[in-house]
C-alpha positions as CSV (number, residue, x, y, z in Angstrom):
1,X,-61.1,-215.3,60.1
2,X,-59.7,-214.4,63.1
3,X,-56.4,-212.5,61.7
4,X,-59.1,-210.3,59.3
5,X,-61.5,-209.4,62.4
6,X,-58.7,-208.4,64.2
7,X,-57.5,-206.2,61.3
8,X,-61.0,-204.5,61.3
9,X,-60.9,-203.6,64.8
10,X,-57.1,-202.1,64.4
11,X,-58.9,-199.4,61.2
12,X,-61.7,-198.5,63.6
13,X,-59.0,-197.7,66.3
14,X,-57.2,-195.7,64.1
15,X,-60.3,-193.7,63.0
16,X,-61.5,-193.0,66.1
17,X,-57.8,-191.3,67.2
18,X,-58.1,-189.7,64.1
19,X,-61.6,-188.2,64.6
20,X,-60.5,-187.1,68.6
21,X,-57.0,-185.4,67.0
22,X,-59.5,-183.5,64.7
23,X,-61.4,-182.8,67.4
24,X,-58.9,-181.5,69.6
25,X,-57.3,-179.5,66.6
26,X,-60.3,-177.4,66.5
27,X,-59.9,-176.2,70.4
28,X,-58.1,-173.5,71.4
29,X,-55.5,-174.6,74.1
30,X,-57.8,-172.6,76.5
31,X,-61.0,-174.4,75.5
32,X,-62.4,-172.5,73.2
33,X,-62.8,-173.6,69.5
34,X,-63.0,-171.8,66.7
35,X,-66.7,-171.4,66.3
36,X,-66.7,-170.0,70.0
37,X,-64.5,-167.7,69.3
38,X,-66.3,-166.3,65.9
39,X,-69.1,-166.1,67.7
40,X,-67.5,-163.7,70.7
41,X,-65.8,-162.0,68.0
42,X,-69.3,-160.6,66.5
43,X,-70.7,-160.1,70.1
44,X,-67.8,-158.1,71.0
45,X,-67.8,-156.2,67.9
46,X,-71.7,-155.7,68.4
47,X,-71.5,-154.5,72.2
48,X,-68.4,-152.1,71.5
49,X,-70.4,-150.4,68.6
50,X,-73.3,-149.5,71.0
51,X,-71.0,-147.8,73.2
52,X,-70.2,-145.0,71.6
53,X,-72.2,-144.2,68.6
54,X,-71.8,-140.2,68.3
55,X,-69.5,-138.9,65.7
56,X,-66.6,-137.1,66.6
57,X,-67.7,-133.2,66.1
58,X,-71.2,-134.9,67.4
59,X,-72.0,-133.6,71.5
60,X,-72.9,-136.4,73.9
61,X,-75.9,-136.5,75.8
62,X,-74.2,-135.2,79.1
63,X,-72.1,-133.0,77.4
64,X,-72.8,-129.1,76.2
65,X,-72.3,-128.6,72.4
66,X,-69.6,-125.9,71.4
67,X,-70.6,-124.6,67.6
68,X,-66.6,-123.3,67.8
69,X,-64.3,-124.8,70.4
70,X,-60.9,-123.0,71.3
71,X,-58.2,-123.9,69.2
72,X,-54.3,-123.0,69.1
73,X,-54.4,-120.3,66.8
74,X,-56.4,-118.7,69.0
75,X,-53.7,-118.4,71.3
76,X,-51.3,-117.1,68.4
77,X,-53.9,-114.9,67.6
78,X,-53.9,-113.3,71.0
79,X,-50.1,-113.1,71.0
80,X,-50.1,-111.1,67.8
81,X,-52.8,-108.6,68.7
82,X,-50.7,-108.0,71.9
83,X,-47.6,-107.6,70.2
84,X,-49.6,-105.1,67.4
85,X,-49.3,-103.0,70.2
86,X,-46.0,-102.9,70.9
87,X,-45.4,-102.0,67.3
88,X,-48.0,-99.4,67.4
89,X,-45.6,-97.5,70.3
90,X,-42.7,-97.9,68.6
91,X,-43.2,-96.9,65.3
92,X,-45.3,-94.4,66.5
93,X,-48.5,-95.8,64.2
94,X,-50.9,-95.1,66.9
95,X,-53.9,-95.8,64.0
96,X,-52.5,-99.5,64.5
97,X,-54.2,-99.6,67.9
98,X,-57.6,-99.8,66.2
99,X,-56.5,-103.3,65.9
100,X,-55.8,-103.9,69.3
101,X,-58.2,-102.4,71.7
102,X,-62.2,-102.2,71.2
103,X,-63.6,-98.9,70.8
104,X,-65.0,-98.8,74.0
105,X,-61.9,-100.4,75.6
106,X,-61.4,-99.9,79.5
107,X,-58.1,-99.2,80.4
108,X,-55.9,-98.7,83.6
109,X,-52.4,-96.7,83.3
110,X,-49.8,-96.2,86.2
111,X,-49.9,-92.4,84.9
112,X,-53.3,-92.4,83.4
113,X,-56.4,-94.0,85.3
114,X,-59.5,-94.5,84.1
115,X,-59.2,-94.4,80.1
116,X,-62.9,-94.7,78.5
117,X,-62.6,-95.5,74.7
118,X,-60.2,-96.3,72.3
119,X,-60.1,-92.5,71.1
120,X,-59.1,-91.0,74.9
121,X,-56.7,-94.0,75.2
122,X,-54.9,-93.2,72.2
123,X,-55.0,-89.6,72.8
124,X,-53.0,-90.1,76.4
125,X,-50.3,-92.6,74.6
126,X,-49.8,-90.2,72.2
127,X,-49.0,-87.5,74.2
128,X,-46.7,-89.9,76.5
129,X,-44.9,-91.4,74.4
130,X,-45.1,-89.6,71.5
131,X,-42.5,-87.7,71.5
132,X,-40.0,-90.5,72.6
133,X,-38.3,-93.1,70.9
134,X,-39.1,-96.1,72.6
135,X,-38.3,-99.9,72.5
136,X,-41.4,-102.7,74.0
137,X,-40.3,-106.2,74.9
138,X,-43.0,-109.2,75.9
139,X,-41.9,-111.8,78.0
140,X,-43.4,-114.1,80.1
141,X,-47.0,-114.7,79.3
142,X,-50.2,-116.8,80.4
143,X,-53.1,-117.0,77.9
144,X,-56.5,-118.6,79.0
145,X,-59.1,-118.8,76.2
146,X,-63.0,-119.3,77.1
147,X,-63.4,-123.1,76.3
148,X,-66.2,-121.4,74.1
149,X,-63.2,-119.2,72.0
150,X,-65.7,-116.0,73.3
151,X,-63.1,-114.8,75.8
152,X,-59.7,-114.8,76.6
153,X,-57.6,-113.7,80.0
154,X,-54.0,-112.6,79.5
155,X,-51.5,-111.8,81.7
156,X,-47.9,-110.2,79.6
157,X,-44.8,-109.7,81.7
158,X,-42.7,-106.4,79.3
159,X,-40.1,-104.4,79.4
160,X,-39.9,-100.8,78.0
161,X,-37.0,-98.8,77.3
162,X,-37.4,-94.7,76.7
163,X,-34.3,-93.4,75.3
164,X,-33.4,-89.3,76.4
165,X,-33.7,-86.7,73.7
166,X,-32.4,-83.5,74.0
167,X,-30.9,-82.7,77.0
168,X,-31.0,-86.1,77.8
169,X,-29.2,-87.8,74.7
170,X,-27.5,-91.0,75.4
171,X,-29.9,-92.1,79.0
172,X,-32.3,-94.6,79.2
173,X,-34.9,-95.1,81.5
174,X,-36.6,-99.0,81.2
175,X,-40.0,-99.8,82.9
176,X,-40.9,-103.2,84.1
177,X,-43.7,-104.9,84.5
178,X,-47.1,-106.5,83.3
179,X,-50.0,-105.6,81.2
180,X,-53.5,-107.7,82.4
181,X,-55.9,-107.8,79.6
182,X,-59.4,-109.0,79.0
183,X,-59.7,-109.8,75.3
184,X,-63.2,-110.8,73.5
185,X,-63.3,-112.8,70.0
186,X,-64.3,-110.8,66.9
187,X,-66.1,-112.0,63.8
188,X,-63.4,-111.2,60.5
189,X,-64.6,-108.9,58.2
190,X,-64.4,-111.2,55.1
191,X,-61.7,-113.4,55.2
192,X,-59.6,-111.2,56.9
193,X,-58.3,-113.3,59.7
194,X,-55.1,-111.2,60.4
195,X,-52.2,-113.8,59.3
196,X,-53.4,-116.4,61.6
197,X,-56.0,-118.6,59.5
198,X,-57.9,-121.3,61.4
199,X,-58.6,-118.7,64.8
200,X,-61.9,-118.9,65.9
201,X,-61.8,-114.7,64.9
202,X,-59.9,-111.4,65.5
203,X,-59.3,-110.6,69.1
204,X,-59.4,-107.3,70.6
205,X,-58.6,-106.2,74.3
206,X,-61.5,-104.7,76.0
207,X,-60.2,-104.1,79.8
208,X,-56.3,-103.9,79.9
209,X,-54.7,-102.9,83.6
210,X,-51.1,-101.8,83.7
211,X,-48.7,-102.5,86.6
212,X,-44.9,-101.7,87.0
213,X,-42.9,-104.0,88.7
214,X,-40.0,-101.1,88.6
215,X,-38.5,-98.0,86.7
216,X,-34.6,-97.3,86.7
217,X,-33.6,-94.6,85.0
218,X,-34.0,-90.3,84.9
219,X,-37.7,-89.8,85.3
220,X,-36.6,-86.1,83.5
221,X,-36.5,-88.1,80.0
222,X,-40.1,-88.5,80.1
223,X,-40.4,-84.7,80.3
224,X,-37.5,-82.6,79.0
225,X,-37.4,-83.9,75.1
């Protein structure tokens, strides 16, 4: 009788260690078992979601809303409107420049001051340069679009060489310095984005101010041709 009580009392032992093992299976090592953990899980999952529940194109509450941020082909957009010009000069396609200055552009020349309209600009560039064969080179360049892609400030470090006609065959005189434009954003007529697709528009300079740094050369090949 004894030997078999004893033998019941040794099977309840072992269930009970096999109960707290269980037990302690379930835990993590830093006291938290598993149902904790599920729980925290869902709460964190919950409380994270009510952060932040505006989309992404969506404006927060503190925050204004831009119908048409500024993007990077805006800025490539900029670049070749300012570079239009450039080819305008050089190839002498001075109709070009209808693509690169308003038509009530304000503009600021070293030799010509004061320029009202598009039509008076291009009259004074034609009769300047006309003439000339000429080379334009841009360089160092900061572009600062309006964060609503309205506006844009430029400033374009160049480089112009005139080469001598005439008289004056074989000299060059090169001109150095930096154009500062204003440029405003333009609704495309159509789809006609000018190359760069995904700009918030066309751009067009509407104040441009003209600075030399330096000239070296014969001044005379800008008039004896």
């Amino acid at each position: 009788m004894q030997e078999k009580e004893e033998r019941k009392k040794k099977k309840k032992k072992k269930k009970k260690k096999k109960k707290k093992k269980e037990k302690s299976n379930t835990k993590l090592n830093f006291g938290i078992n598993r149902t904790d953990l599920g729980c925290m899980y869902m709460y964190s999952t919950l409380s994270l979601g009510t952060l932040d529940q505006t989309k992404p194109n969506q404006a927060k509450p503190n925050q204004k809303k831009m119908s048409n941020p500024a993007n990077a082909h805006d800025f490539r957009a900029i670049q070749n409107t300012l570079a239009r010009y450039c080819e305008a000069l050089d190839t002498k396609t001075f109709a070009l420049l209808d693509k690169v200055f308003l038509p009530d552009v304000v503009a600021d020349y070293p030799f010509n001051w004061d320029l009202r309209g598009l039509d008076q600009l291009r009259v004074a560039i034609q009769n300047r340069l006309g003439p000339i064969a000429t080379h334009h080179s841009l360089s160092t360049q900061t572009i600062r679009v309006s964060p609503d892609a309205k506006t844009a400030h430029a400033i374009t470090y160049f480089t112009a060489a005139h080469f001598g006609q005439g008289p004056h065959a074989g000299k060059v005189i090169t001109a150095y310095g930096r154009y500062v434009d204003e440029l405003v954003c333009l609704r495309p007529q159509g789809e006609d984005y000018e190359g760069v697709w995904g700009a918030s528009g066309v751009w067009r300079i509407a104040k441009r101010i003209v600075g030399f740094t330096a000239r070296i050369g014969d001044e005379m090949i800008m008039k004896d041709f």
